[in-house]
Structures are given as structure tokens and as C-alpha cells.
N, C-alpha and C positions, 0 to 999 in steps of 0.2 A: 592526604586522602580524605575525601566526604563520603559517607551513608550516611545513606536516609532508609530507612522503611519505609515501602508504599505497598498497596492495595490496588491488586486490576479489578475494574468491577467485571462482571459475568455480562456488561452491556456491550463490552470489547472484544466480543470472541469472534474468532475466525470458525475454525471446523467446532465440533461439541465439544466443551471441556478446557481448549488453549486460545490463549490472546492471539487477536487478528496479528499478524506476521508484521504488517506494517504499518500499525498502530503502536506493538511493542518496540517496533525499531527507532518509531519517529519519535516516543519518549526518551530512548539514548541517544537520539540524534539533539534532541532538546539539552541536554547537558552537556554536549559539545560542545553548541552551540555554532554552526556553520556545516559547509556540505561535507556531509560525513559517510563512511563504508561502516556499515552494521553485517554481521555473522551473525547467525543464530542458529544456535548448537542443542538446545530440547526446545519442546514445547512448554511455554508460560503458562504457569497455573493462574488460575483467576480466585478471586475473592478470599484472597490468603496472604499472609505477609509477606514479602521479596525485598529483597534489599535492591538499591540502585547506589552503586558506588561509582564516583570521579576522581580519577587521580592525573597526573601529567602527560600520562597515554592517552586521555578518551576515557568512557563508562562501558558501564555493565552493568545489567541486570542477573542475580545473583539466588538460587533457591539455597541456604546454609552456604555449603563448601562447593553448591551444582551450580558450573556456570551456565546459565542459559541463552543469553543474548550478550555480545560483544562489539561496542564501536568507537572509532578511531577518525579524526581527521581526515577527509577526504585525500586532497596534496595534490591532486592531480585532477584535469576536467575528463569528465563522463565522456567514456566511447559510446558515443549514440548518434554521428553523423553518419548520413543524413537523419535527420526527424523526419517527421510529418507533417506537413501540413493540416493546419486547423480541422475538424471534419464536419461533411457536407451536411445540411439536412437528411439526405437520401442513406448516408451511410452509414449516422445514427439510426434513423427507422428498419434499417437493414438489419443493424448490430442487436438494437432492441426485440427484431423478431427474431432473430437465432439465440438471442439467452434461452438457457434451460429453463425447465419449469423447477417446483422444488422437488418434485420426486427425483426429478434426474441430475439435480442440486451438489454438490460436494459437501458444498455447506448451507445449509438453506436458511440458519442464522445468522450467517455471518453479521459484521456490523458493517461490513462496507458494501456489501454485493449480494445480501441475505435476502430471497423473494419470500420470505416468511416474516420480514420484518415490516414493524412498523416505519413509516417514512417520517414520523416525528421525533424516534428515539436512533435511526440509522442512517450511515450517508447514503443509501439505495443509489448506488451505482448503477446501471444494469446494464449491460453491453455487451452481448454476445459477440462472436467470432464468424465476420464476416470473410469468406475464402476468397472470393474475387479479389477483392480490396485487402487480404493479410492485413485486418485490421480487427482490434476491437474496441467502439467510442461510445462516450454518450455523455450528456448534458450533466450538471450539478452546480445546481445552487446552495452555498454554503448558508446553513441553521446559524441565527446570530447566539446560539449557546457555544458554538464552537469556537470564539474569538477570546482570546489571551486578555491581559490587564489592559495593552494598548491597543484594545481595539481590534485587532487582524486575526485571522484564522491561526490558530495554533499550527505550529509545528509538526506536532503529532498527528493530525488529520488531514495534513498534505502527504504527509506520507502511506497515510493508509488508504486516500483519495487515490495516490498513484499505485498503488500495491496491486488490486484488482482487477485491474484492467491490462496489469499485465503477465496475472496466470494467463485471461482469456486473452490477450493477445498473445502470447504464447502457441495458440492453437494447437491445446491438446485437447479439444476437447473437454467433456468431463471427466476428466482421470483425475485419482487422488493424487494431490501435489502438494506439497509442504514448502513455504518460503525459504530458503537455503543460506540468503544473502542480498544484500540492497543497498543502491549506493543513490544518493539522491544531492540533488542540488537545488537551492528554490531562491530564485532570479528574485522576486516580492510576492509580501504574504497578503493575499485578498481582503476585501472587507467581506462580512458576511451577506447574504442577499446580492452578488456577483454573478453573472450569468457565465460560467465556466464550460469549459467544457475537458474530457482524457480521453488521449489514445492510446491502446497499448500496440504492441506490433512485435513480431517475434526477432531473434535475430541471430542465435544458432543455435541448433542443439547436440547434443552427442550422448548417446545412449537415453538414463533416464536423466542427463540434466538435460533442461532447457534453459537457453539466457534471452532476456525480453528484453524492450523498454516501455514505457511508459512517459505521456506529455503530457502536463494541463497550461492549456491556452486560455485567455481574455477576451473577453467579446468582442476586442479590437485584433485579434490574432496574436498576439504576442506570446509571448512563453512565458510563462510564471512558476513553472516545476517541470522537473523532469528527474526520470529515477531508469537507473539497470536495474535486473533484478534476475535471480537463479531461482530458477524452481526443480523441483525434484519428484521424479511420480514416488510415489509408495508404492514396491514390493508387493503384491495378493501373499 
């Protein structure tokens, strides 16, 4: 077994206060190392030590004795047939006028889909939830701060590229929802400055869970990521 002690910065948060749901996963996905299924069982404190432990299972992210995030080998390919198709110009501009504003925001800092954030320090996703098309897309081009020692987009921020887009393709709306589980797989890792693009799209739900997917495609149409994902409303 490995620990490490790490540090989330407060630049990774999802709602106020916990790391983006698929930021923190794409870090345990990172110690896997290949397409892995992530649990996440509390919310990730930021700007405090956490342990990340690897052993012969898979990783975890770990607050003392609290486990908070749990991932394991994927083993099996993602139920997400059919996908989507790339999306159009018309259904990006569509998606982009139905995002929320930040009052009506979940999270308005988020670091992936935050309209209160700056676009130099966050991946500003923004893609609302288009109802004709059960869809929700939009354009991103990867910051070359986000690329690993070789060069490619890290791990972690394909993950949290995909996370986003599939609360709002989820179509709930803006109901509070908390990442539940993510299971992602990434075909190859971009360069930075790639003209990308994600879809999310819903795919069933039952009661407060909902289960989504999430695409990112190449500017030649291809797949390059793709992720399931459980989301959960919050209880009033």
C-alpha cells in the first residue's frame, strides 16, 4: 500500500466549500491509472491535508479513518450505447442560452461550469440543457496549464471536463445534485489548445437518482472521453 498526503486547492471546488465531484475522481482515476469506476461517499474538503492511498484494489481518497472518494478498475466497457453525435453549431448556441445565470447557478464557482469564474483559472464549460435535443453541449478548448509532464491534458480534467455536462444533461434542471459515482474511459488524451467539444445527455432516472452520460469529441468527430455518471438531488 502507497500514501501520499495531498492538498485540494480551493481553485477545485464544485458547490462552496467540496472539490468538484469530477476533478476529485479524475485524481483517483489518475492512480489507477486506466478506465476506472469512482464512488464518492462525503464531500472533499479543500485546502487541507487528505491522504490518497493505492493498494492492489484501486485508490482512495481518504480524510483520517473518513473514506471519501473510492476507485477501482473499470473491467468492463461503459453502458453508453448509443452516444451522440458530435454537436451542431445550432445546439451549442442553444445549450449556451439555456445555462443558468449565477443567481439561479448551483454552483456559480464551480471550477468546471462556474459563471462566476474567471476563464483563465476555470474550464468554463457552459451548456445548458437543451429539451428538444435532451441534450446538453458546448465547445472547450484545453489551457496548456492543464497538460501533464508528456505534454496531454491530464487525467484529472478530462474527468472533470466530462462531469458537468452531465448534471446538465441530466435535465434537472437547477436542482441541488451531488456527484454520487463515475465511471469514465478516455480513448487519448488532447493536446492543449484542441478545439474539443461535450455532450451530456440523460439516460434514466428513478426517484432522486439520475444516471447521465457524458462525450468529448475532436474536431474531426471522434471520441476521445466518455463518462456515466449518478447524480443525486439533495433533500430541502
Amino acid at each position: 500500500m502507497d500514501e501520499q498526503i495531498i492538498e485540494i486547492s480551493g481553485c477545485f471546488c464544485g458547490p462552496d466549500g467540496m472539490g468538484n465531484g469530477g476533478y476529485v475522481s479524475g485524481l483517483v482515476a489518475e492512480a489507477i491509472s486506466g478506465p476506472a469506476k469512482v464512488r464518492l461517499h462525503a464531500p472533499t474538503p479543500l485546502d487541507t491535508d487528505i491522504q490518497l492511498v493505492r493498494d492492489a484494489s484501486g485508490a482512495r481518497l481518504m480524510d483520517g479513518e473518513k473514506m471519501l472518494v473510492e476507485g477501482e478498475p473499470l473491467g468492463k466497457p461503459l453502458d453508453l450505447d448509443p452516444m451522440p453525435t458530435p454537436p451542431s453549431d445550432a445546439l451549442i448556441e442553444a445549450c449556451r442560452a439555456r445555462f443558468p445565470s449565477p443567481s439561479e447557478h448551483m454552483a456559480p464557482r464551480c471550477f468546471v461550469c462556474g459563471p462566476e469564474r474567471d476563464h483563465a483559472d476555470a474550464l468554463h464549460i457552459c451548456g445548458g440543457f437543451d429539451p428538444e435535443q435532451a441534450r446538453a453541449a458546448d465547445r472547450w478548448v484545453p489551457a496548456t496549464d492543464l497538460a501533464g509532464e508528456d505534454g496531454l491534458v491530464a487525467t484529472r480534467y478530462l474527468w472533470a471536463a466530462l462531469d458537468c455536462p452531465s448534471y446538465f444533461g441530466a435535465g434537472i434542471g437547477t436542482a441541488m445534485a451531488l456527484l454520487a459515482g463515475m465511471a469514465a474511459r478516455i480513448v487519448r488524451h488532447p493536446h492543449p489548445g484542441e478545439q474539443l467539444s461535450v455532450t451530456g445527455w440523460p439516460i434514466h432516472s428513478e426517484g432522486r437518482k439520475h444516471h447521465s452520460g457524458s462525450v468529448m469529441h475532436d474536431a474531426d468527430g471522434n471520441v476521445i472521453a466518455a463518462a456515466r455518471a449518478l447524480w443525486v438531488k439533495v433533500q430541502a
